[in-house]
N, C-alpha and C positions, 0 to 999 in steps of 0.2 A: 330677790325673786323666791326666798325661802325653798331653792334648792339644794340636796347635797350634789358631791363633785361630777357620781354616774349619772343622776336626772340632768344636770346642767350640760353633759357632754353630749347625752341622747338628743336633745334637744337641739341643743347647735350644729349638730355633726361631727365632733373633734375626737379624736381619741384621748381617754381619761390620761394616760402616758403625755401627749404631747402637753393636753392642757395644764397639767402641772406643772410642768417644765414654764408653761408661760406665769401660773401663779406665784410659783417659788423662784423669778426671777432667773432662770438660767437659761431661759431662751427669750428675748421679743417678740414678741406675736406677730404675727404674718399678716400680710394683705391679704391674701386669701383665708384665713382662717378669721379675722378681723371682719371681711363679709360676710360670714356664716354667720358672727355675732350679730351683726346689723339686721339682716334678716329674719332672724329668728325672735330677734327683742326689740326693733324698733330703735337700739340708740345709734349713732351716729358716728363716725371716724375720728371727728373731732371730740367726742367722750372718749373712746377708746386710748386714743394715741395723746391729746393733750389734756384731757379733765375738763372740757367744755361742760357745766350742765346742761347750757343753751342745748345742746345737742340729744337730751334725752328726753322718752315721753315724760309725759306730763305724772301721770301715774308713777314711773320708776323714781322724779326727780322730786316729788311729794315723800316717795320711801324713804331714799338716801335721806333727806333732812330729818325724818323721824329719826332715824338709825342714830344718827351723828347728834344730834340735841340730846338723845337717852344717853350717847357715849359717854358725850360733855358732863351729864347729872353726875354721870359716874363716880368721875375723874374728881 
């Protein structure tokens, strides 16, 4: 979504504190904060919690494949 971590937190609702706690792995993200994500972006529980693409819009899930094929070039 080309946001940093403050834009991304304003956004959802989250505090930049908790959210990193959920990025750097030292806490699981919450059901309640898991719906903030869904409502504000559109993806899905099944994105969040198992890596469904199925579950994300259409637009985000064209992103990710961009992201991840420039990663591949990379590598």
């Amino acid at each position: 979504m080309k946001l940093n971590q403050a834009a991304w937190c304003r956004l959802v609702g989250i505090d930049a504190p908790q959210w990193n706690n959920y990025e750097t792995g030292g806490r699981r993200i919450t059901i309640d904060a898991a719906l903030k994500v869904c409502k504000a972006t559109g993806v899905g529980l099944n994105w969040i919690y198992r890596g469904m693409a199925s579950d994300l819009p259409v637009n985000l899930a064209t992103a990710i494949q961009t992201l991840e094929r420039a990663a591949r070039k990379r590598s």
